[in-house]
C-alpha positions as CSV (number, residue, x, y, z in Angstrom):
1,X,0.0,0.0,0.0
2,X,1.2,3.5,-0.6
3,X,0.2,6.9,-0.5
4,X,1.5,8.1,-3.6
5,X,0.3,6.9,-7.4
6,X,3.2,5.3,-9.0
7,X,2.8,5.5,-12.6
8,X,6.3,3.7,-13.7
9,X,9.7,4.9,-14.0
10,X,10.2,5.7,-10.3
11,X,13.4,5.2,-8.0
12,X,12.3,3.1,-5.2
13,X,16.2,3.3,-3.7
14,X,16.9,6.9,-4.0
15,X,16.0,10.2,-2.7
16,X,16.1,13.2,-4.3
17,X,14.9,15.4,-1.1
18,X,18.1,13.6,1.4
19,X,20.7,12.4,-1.2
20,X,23.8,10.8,0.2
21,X,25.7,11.6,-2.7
22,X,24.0,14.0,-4.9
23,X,22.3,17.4,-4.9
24,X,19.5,18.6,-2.6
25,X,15.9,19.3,-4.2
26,X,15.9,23.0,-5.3
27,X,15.1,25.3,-2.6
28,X,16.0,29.0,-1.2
29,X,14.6,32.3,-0.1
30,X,14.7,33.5,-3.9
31,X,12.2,30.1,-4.8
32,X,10.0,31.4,-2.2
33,X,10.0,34.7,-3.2
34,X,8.9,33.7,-6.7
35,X,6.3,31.1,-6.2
36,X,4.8,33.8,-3.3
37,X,4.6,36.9,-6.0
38,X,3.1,34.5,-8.8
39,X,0.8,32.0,-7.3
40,X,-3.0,33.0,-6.4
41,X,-5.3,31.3,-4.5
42,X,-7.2,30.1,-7.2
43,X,-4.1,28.1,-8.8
44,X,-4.2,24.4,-9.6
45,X,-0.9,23.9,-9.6
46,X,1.8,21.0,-10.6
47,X,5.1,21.2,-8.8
48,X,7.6,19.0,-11.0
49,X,10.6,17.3,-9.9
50,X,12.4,17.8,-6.3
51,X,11.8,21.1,-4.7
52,X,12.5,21.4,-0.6
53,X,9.6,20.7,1.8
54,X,8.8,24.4,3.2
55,X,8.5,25.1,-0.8
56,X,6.1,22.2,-0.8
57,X,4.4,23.3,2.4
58,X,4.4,27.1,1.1
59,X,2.9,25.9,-2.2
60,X,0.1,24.0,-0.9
61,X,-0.9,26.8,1.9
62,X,-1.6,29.2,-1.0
63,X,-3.4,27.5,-4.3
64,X,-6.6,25.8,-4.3
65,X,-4.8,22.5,-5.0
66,X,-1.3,21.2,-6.2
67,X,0.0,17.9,-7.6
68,X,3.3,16.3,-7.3
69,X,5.2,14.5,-9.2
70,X,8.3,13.2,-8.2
71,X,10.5,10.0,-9.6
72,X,12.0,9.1,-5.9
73,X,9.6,6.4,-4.1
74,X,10.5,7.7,-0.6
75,X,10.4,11.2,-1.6
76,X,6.5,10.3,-2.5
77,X,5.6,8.7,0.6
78,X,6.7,11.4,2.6
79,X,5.4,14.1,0.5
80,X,2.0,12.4,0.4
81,X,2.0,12.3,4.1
82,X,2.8,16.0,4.9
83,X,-0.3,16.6,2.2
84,X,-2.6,14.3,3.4
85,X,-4.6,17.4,4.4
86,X,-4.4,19.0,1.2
87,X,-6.7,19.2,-2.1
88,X,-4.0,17.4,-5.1
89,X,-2.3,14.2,-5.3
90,X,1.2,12.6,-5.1
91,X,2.3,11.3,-8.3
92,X,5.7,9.1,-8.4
93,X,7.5,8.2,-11.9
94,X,8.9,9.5,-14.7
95,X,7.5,12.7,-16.7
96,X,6.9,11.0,-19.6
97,X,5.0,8.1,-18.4
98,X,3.1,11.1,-16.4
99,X,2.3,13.1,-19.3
100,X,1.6,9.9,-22.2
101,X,-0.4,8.3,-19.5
102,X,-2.6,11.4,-18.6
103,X,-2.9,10.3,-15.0
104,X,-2.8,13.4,-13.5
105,X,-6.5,13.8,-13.4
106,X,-6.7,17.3,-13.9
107,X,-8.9,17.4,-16.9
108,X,-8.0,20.7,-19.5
109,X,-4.5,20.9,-17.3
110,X,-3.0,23.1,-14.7
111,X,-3.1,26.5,-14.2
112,X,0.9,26.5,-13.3
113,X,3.5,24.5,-13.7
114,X,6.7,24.7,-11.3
115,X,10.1,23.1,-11.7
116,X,12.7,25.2,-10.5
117,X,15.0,22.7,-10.6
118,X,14.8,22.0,-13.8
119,X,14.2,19.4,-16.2
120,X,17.0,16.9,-15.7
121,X,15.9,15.1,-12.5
122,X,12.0,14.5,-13.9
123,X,13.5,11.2,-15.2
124,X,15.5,8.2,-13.8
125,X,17.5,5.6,-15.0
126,X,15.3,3.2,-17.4
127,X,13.8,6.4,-19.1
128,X,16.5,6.4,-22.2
129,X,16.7,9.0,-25.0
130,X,14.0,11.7,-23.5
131,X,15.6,15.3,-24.0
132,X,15.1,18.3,-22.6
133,X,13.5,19.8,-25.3
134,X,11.1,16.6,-24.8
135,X,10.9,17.4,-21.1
136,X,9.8,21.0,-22.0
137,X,7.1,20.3,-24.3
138,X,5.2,17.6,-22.0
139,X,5.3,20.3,-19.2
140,X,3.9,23.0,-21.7
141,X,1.7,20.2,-22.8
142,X,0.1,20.2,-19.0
143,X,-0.6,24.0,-18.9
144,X,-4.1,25.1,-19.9
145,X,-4.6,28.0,-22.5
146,X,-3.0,30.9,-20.7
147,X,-0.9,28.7,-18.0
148,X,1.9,30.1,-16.4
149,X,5.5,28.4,-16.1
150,X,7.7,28.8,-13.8
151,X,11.2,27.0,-14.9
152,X,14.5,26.7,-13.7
153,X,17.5,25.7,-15.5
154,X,21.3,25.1,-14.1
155,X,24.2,26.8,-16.4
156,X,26.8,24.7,-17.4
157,X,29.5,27.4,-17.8
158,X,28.7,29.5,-14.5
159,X,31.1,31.2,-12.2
160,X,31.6,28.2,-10.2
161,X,33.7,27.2,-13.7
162,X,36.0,29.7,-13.0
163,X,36.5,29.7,-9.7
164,X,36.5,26.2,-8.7
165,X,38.3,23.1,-10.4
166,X,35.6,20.4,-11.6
167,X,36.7,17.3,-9.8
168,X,33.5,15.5,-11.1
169,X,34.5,14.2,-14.3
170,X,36.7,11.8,-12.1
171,X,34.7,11.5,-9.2
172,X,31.1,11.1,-10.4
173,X,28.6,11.0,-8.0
174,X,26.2,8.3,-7.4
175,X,23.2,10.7,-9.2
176,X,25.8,11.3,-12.7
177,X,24.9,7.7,-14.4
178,X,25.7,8.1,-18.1
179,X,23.1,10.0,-20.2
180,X,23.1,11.3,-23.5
181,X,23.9,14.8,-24.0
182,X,20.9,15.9,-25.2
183,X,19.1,14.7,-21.8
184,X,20.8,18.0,-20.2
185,X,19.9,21.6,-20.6
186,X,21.0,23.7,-23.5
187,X,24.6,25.2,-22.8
188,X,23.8,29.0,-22.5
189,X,21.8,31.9,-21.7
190,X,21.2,32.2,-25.1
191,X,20.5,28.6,-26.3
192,X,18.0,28.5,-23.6
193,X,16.3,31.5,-24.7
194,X,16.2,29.8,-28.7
195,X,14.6,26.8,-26.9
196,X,12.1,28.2,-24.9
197,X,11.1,30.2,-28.1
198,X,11.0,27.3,-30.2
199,X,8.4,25.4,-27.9
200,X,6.3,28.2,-28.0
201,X,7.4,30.4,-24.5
202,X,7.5,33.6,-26.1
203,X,6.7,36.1,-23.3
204,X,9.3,35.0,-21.2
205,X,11.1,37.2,-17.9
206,X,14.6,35.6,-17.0
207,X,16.0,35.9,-13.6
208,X,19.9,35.0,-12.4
209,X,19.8,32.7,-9.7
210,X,22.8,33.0,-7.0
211,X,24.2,30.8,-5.9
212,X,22.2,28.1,-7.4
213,X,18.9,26.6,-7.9
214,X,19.3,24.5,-4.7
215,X,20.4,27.6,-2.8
216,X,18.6,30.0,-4.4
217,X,19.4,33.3,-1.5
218,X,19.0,35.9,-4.7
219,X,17.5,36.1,-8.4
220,X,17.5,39.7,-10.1
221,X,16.8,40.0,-13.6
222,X,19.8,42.1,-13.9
223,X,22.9,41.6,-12.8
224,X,24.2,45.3,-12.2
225,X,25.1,47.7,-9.7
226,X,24.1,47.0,-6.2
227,X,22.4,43.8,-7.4
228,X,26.3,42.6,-9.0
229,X,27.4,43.5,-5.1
230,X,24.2,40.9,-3.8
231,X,25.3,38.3,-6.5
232,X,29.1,38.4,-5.4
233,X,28.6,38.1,-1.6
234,X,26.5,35.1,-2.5
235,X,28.7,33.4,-4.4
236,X,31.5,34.0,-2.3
237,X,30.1,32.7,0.9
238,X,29.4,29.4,-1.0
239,X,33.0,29.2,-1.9
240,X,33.9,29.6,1.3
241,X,37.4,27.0,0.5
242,X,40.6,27.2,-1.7
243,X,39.3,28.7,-4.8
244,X,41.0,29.2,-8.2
245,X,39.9,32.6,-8.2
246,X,38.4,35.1,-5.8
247,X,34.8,34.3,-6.6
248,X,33.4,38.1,-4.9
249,X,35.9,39.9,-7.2
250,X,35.2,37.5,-10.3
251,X,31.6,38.4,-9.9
252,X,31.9,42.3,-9.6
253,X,34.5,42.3,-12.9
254,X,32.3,40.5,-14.7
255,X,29.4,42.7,-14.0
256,X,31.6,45.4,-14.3
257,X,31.9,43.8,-18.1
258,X,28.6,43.1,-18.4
259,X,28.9,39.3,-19.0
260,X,27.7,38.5,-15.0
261,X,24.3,37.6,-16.2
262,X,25.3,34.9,-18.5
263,X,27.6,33.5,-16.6
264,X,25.1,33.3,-13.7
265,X,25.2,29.8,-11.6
266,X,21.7,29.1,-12.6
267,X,18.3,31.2,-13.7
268,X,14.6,31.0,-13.8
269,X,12.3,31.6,-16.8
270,X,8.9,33.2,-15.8
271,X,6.4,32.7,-19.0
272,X,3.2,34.5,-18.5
273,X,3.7,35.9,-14.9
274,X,5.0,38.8,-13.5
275,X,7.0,39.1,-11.1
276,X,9.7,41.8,-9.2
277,X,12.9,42.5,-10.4
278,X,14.8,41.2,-7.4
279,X,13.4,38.2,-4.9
280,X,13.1,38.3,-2.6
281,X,12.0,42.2,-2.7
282,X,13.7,44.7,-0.7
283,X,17.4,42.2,-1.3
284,X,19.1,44.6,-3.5
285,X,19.3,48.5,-2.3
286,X,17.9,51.4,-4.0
287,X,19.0,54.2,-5.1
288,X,22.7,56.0,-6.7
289,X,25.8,55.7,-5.1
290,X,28.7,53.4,-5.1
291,X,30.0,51.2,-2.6
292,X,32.2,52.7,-0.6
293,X,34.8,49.2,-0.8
294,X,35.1,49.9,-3.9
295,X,36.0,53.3,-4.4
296,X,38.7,52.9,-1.7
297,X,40.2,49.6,-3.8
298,X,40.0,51.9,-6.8
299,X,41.7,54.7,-5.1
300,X,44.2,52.1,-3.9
301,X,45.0,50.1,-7.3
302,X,45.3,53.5,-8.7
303,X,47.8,55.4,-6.2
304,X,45.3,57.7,-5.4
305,X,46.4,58.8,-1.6
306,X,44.3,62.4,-2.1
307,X,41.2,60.7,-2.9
308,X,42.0,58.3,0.4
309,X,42.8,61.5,2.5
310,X,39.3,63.2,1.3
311,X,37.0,59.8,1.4
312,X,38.2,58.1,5.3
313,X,38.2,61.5,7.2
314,X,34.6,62.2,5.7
315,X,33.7,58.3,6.3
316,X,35.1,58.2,9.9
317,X,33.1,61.9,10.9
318,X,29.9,59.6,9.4
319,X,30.7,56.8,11.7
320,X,30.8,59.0,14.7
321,X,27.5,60.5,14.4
322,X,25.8,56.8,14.1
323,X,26.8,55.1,11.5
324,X,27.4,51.5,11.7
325,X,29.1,50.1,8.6
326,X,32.0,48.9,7.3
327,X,33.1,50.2,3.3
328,X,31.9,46.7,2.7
329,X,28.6,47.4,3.8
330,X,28.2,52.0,3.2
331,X,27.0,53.1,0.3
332,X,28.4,56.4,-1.0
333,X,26.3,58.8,-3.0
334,X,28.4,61.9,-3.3
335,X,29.7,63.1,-0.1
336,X,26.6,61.3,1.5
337,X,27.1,58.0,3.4
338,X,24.3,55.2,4.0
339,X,24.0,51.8,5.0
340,X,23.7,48.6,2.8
341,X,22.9,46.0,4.8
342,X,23.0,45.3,8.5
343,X,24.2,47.4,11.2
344,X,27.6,46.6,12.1
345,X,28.5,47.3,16.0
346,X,32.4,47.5,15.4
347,X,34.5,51.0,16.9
348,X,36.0,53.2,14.3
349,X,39.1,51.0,14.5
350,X,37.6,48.1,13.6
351,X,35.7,49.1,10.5
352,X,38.7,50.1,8.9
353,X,40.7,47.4,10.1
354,X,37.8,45.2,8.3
355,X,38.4,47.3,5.1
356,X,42.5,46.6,5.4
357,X,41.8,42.6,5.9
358,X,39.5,42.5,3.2
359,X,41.9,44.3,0.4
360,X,44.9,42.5,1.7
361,X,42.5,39.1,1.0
362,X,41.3,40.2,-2.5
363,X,44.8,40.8,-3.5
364,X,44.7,44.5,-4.5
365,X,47.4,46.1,-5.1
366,X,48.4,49.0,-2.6
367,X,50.5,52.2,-3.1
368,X,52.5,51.1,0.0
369,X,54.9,48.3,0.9
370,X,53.3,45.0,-0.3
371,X,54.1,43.3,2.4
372,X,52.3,45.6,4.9
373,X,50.1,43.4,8.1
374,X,46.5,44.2,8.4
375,X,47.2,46.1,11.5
376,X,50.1,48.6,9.8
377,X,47.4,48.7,6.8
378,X,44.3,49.7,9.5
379,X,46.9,52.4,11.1
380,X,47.8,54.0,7.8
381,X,44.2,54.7,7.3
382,X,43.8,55.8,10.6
383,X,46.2,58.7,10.3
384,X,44.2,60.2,7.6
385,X,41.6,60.6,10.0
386,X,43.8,62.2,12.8
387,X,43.9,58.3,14.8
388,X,46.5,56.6,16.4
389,X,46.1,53.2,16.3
390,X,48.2,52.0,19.3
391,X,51.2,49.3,18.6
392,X,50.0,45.4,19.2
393,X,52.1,44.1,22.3
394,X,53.6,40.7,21.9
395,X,52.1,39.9,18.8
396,X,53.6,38.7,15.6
397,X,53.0,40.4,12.0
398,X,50.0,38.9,10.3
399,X,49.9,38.1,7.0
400,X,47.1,37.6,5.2
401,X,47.6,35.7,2.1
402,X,45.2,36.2,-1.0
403,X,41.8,34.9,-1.4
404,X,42.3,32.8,-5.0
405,X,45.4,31.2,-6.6
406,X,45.5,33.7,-8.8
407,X,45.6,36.5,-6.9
408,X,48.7,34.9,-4.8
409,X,50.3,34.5,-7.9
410,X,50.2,38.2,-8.5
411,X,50.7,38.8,-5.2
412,X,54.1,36.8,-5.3
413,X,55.0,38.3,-9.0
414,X,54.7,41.7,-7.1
415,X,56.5,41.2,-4.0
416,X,59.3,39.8,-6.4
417,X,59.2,43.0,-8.5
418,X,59.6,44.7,-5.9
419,X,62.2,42.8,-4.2
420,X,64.1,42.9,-7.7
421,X,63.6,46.9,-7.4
422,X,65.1,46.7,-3.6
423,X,68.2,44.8,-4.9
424,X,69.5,47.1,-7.4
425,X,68.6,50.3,-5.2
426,X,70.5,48.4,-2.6
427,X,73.4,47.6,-5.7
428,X,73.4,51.3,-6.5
429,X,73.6,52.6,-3.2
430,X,76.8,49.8,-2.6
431,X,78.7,50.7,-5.5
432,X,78.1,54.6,-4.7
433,X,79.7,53.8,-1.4
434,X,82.7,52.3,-2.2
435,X,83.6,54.6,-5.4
436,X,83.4,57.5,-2.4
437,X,85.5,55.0,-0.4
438,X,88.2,55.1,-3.1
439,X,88.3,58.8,-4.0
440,X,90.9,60.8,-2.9
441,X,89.0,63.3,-1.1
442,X,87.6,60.2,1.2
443,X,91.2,59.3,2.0
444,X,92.7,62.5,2.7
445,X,89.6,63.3,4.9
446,X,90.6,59.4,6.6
447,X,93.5,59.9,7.1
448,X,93.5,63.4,9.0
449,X,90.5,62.4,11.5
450,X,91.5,59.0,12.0
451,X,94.6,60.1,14.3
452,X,92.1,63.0,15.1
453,X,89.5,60.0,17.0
454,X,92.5,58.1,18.4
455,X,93.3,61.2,20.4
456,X,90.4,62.7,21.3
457,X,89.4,59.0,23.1
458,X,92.3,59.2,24.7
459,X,91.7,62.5,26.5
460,X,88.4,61.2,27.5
461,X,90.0,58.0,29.4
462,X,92.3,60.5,30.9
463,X,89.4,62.7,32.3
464,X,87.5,59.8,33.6
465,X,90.2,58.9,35.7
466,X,90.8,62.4,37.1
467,X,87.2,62.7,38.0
468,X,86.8,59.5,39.8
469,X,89.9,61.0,42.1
């Protein structure tokens, strides 16, 4: 006996919502957001393929009924369970056998379909040679006249690409059995877009997931400004290990290029909804202005010390009439200052010792020493402001070494350019020496107040001794 309606093709030894070696059902504050701003209450809805429970929960609390359909038998069970209460049913199989078998019982089809994580994991083992493209056009087949779609799609060439190495290729996991090619997603932004047109999906609104359809935190449907700043801290607190790269500051430069939204980790098409430009709302600030980490790294790369005596007085005056932000996390919008974020309860001190550990970890160059500590770094800025940072007692320089392997590779080309600089200044200054050694003037000058010294120690033995007589 089960709960769930198995209609062939499903996994009765897997699970796609607790995998022990693959990748959790799609989930996120950014899902949420989405399925809250285009859902109504009058919705029949299908959700398709693994998305988290509190999705599922949220889902069911707000349409008039939704169906699942998932190819994992435990996933099915439990689902059905935690719905028991609820108007829809529990499907468990395969999408095609699904959609040729028209057991879903809905009659003309749903008002929405949902599968934000895509089409790959609608299918299991013993379905062979369904594509995505076949995927996509049984889920459009399922929408009445008018139905909404709400897809999500993984990017194969994402920033994770750059700043990670792919160990997968020779440590598959359990969930990567061989499948054709054409089983996966198109490669691209753009060959999504072609896809989605050819089956029909027109009127479509694209949103860039970070940092990926199972940990959806932000989707924007442009990937500029402040919203390039939301993307980057995202990414980089999933990369939280050795990296290739510095995955914040690949993010910003790439958004600073304007290729951030193709090389997104993941995004979600929206046909026939509408929905905000950022989820969830209120995630990306409003308004002009720069961040104020950023024009300090500019002014830092670009041996600009009057633009750093102008901006950290001015910054450290905001901070003591309330302000509670690190550059990281202060917008500047002229000569005004406001927060991004949350409040920060660090002194003066520490703010800017933040900012000095955060360059020294992104690598950036600086017009001083290279080799400079975060606490030397924190004290230089602190002078600008009239502060004296007190000297650390009985405490070793720190070095922080560079987020990415690339940026300790130009760290270390740097510090030996520099050090090649040091040696010939110190070759120059050697060779100066000793040609003044050898001149004649030198000599002389030796040679009448060496005899000079000899004698004048003398006389101030000799009037030791008197004195202690």
């Amino acid at each position: 006996m089960t709960r769930s309606n198995l209609i062939g093709g499903e996994m009765l030894n897997w699970s796609d919502l607790r995998p022990g070696d693959a990748r959790p059902a799609a989930a996120g504050p950014a899902a949420g957001a989405l399925l809250a701003a285009t859902l109504t209450a009058d919705d029949t809805v299908l959700l398709a393929g693994p998305h988290a429970v509190e999705l599922v929960s949220a889902v069911a609390a707000q349409v008039a009924s939704v169906d699942l359909l998932v190819r994992s038998a435990p996933d099915a069970e439990e689902l059905a369970e935690l719905l028991d209460d609820v108007k829809g049913q529990v499907f468990c199989g395969s999408v095609d056998r699904f959609a040729a078998g028209g057991k879903s019982g809905v009659g003309d089809g749903y008002d929405v379909v949902v599968a934000l994580d895509g089409l790959e994991r609608l299918v299991g083992p013993d379905t062979a040679g369904f594509s995505w493209a076949d995927g996509l056009d049984r889920l459009t087949g399922l929408l009445k006249p008018g139905g909404r779609l709400l897809l999500g799609a993984t990017n194969a060439f994402g920033f994770e690409r750059l700043v990670q190495p792919d160990i997968t290729a020779a440590l598959p996991r359990d969930e990567d059995w061989g499948r054709d090619v054409a089983d996966r997603a198109p490669a691209g932004f753009k060959p999504l877009v072609t896809a989605l047109r050819t089956a029909g999906l027109d009127n479509q609104a694209a949103y860039a997931v970070f940092p990926s359809l199972v940990q959806a935190d932000v989707a924007v449907t442009s990937v500029e400004g402040f919203a390039a700043v939301v993307a980057a801290r995202a990414v980089a607190a999933r990369n939280e290990g050795p990296v290739l790269m510095d995955p914040y500051r690949v993010v910003l430069d790439a958004a600073a290029a304007g290729l951030a939204f193709e090389l997104a980790p993941a995004w979600y098409f929206v046909v026939g909804a509408a929905a905000p430009a950022a989820l969830p709302e209120g995630v990306v600030p409003e308004g002009e202005g720069v961040l104020l980490e950023e024009h300090l790294l500019t002014a830092l790369r670009s041996d600009d010390q009057a633009a750093l005596r102008r901006t950290i007085p001015s910054y450290v005056a905001w901070l003591g009439t309330g302000g509670a932000g690190s550059p990281d996390n202060v917008i500047l919008d002229g000569s005004a200052y406001r927060l991004f974020g949350q409040a920060q309860e660090l002194d003066v001190v520490g703010h800017l010792q933040r900012f000095a550990r955060r360059a020294l970890d992104s690598g950036s160059r600086q017009p001083w020493p290279a080799a400079a500590d975060p606490h030397a770094l924190t004290a230089r800025l602190a002078t600008m402001a009239g502060i004296t940072v007190p000297e650390q007692e009985f405490s070793p320089d720190e070095v922080i070494r560079p987020r990415g392997s690339a940026e300790q590779l130009t760290t270390v080309a740097r510090l030996a350019d520099e050090l090649a600089h040091a040696s010939a200044r110190a070759i120059l200054f050697e060779g100066t020496v000793s040609g003044i050694r050898r001149s004649r003037p030198y000599r002389v000058g030796h040679a009448v107040m060496n005899p000079a010294r000899v004698i004048r120690r003398r006389l101030k033995r000799v009037l030791r001794k008197v004195r202690r007589r």
